[in-house]
N, C-alpha and C positions, 0 to 999 in steps of 0.2 A: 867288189860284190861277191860276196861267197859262195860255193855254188851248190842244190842240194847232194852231191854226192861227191865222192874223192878228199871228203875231209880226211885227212890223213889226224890220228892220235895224237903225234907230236905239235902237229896244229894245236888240237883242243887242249892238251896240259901242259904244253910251253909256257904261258903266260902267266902258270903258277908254280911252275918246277920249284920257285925257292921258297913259297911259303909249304910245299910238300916237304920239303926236303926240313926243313923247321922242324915240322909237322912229327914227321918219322924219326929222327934224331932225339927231339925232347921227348915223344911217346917211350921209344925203345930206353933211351937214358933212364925215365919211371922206370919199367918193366924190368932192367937189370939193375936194378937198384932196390925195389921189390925184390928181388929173387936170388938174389948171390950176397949184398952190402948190409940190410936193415939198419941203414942209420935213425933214417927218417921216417913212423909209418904213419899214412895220411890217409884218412876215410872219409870220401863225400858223396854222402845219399844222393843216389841216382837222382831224385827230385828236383836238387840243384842245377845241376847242367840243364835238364830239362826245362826250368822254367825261363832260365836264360837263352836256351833256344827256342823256346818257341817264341820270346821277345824280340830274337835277332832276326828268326824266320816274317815276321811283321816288319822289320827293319828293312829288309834284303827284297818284301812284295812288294815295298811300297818303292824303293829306289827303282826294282827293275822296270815295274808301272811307270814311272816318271821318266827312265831316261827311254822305255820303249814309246812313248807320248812325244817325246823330240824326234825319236827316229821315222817314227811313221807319218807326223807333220810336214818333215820336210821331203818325205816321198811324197806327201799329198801337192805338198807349193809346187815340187817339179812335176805330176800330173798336171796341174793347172797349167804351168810354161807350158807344156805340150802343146795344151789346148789351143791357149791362147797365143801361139804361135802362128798354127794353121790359123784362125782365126783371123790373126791380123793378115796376113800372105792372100786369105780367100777374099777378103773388103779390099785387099788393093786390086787385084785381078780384078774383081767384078763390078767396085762401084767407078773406077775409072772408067771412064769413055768419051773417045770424041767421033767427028763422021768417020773419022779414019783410024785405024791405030798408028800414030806420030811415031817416029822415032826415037824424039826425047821422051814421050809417054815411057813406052818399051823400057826404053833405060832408068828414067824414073821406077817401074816395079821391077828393073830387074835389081837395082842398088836396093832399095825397100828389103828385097826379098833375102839379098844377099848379108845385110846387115842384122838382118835377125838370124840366120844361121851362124853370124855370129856373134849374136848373143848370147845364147847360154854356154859356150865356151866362155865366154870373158868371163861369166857370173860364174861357172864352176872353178876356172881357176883362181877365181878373185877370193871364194870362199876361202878355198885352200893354201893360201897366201901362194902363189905358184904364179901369178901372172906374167906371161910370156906375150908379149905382141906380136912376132913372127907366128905365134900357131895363128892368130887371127888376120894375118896381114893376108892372105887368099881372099878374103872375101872385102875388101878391103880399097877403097883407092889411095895413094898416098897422100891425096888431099884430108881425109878421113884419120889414116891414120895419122898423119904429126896435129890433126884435132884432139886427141881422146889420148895422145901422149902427153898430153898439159893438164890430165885430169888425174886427181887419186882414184878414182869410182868411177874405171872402165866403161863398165857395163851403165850405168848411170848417164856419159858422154853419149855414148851409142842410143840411149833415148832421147835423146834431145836431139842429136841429128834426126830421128826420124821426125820428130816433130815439126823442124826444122823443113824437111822435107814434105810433109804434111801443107803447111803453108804456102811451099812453093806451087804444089799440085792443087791445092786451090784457087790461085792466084792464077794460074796456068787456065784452070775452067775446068780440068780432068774432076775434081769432085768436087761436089756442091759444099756450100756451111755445115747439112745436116751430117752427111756420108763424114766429115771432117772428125765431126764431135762424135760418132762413130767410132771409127778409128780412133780417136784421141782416149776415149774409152777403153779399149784392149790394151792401148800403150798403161794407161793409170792401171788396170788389172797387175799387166805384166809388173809396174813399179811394184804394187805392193807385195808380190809375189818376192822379187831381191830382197825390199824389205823383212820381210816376216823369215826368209835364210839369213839374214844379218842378225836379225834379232835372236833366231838358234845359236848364231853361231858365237857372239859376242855377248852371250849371258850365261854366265857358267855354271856349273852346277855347285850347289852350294857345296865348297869345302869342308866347313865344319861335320855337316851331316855323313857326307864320305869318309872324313879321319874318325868320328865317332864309332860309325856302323866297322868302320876296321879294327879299332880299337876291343869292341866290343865279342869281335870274329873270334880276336884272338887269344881276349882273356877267356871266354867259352873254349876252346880250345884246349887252354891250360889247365881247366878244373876240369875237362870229360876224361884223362886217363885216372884222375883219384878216383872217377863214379863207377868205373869198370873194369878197372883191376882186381878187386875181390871176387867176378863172376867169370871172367875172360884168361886172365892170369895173365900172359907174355901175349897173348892173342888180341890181346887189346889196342896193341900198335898197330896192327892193319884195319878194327873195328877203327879208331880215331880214325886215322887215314881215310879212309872213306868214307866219312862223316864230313870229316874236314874237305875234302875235296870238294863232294856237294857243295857244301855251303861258299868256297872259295870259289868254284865257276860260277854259280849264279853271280855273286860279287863283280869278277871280270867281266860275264855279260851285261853286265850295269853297265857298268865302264865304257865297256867298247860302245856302246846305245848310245849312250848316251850325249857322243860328240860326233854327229852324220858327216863332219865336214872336214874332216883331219887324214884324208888321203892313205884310208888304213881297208883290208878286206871288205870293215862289217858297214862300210862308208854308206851312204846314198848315192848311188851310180851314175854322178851326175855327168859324166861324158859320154858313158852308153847313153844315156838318154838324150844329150845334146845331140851325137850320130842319128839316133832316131830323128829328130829335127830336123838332122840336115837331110835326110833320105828323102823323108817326107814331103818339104816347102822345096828341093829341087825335082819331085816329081810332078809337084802343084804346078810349075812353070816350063815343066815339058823337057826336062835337063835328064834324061835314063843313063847318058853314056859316064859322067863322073860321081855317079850317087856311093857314096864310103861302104865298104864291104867289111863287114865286120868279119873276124878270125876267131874261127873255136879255138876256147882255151885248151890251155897243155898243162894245166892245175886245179887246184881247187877253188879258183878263185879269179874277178876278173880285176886288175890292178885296174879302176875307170872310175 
């Protein structure tokens, strides 16, 4: 997650140094070639590149709209997990009840409550192909885990135990059919919620439109030193350059938008926000002494 200040320069034009370097080598190459060789001399009405720019600039709105539509989505799905986190944690606490608080009650919402803090770990790692069962084995019994190690879809297993559990606590008397389907509710929420990040994450952005709109970056590129070299002279190399630059970050902020789940800066900050879960549903249960203490960054950025 990146953070608004301490972006460091080499951040921002790292990710294009080699189409710069292109950039400035083929401009300068015109410009001394123009000015010392005249083999070749080539004159393109300023109106040309322009019209191809503003074509590309509609290419470049509409990609960065689209992939900033997947990013802000799936910040919207992990709002929801939030919610519907506390949500389910707050219906186990309160619609359970017997004359007494039972022991197995007790354990019953403390496994409940335990299994969802570790759920949106499993679901963040799982997005980011990264899944590790020791980060989740804390919250965890071993019965649980060699359950959900026989599953592709972690976090998928982890629903269906609660459900599982669900039944037991009805069966038990702690909540009624209605309070059940309740509950059973938050859990279908939370399903569509992994859904709808599966579906960000495993539907790509179309190829073709991406190698086209670069294709297009580049031949613009090539025809704007013929359109400004009759007005600019040798000065034309840095006017490109910074023409091209523009136009090549917008491109990589596409890019980077566009895939929330590939464990990169501009990510969807899906383990800050798991931390937040956990803070949260162990302070629902009265748990202050092990709640995770998050560490101010030492960068521009939070690797989560």
């Amino acid at each position: 997650m990146l953070l608004k200040t301490k972006i460091p320069l080499l951040y921002i034009f790292g990710g294009i140094k080699t189409e710069l370097f292109f950039v400035f080598f083929y401009a300068g190459l015109i410009a001394l070639e123009d000015k010392y060789i005249h083999l070749v001399t080539i004159s393109i009405p300023l109106s040309v590149p322009m019209v191809l720019g503003t074509v590309l600039s509609l290419l470049l709105a509409f990609k960065s709209n689209q992939a900033y539509d997947r990013w802000w989505e799936a910040r919207i799905v992990w709002g929801a997990i939030v919610n519907d986190s506390r949500t389910l944690v707050r219906q186990i606490l309160c619609f359970a009840e017997t004359p007494y608080d039972s022991d197995e009650m007790l354990e019953w919402q403390a496994r409940l409550t335990n299994r969802q803090i570790a759920w949106p770990y499993a679901l963040g790692m799982t997005l980011r192909k990264q899944m590790e069962l020791d980060k989740i084995s804390p919250y965890l019994s071993p019965e649980e885990l060699k359950f959900v190690a026989t599953h592709e879809n972690i976090p998928n297993a982890l629903l269906q135990l609660h459900a599982q559990d669900l039944r037991h606590g009805l069966q038990q008397g702690w909540i009624n059919r209605y309070q059940q389907m309740e509950i059973d509710g938050t859990l279908t929420k939370l399903t569509d919620s992994m859904g709808r990040c599966e579906r960000i994450k495993n539907t790509v952005f179309p190829v073709t439109y991406s190698l086209y709109t670069h294709f297009c970056l580049f031949f613009f590129v090539m025809l704007l030193p013929f359109a400004l070299l009759e007005v600019f002279g040798i000065l034309e190399v840095f006017i490109v350059l910074a023409i091209s630059t523009a136009f090549f970050l917008i491109e990589k902020m596409a890019i980077h938008l566009q895939d929330p789940f590939e464990n990169k800066p501009t990510d969807t900050p899906v383990t800050a926000i798991a931390q937040t879960i956990e803070r949260n549903l162990k302070q629902m249960v009265g748990d202050h002494q092990s709640v995770h203490q998050v560490k101010a960054p030492d960068s521009h950025f939070y690797m989560l």
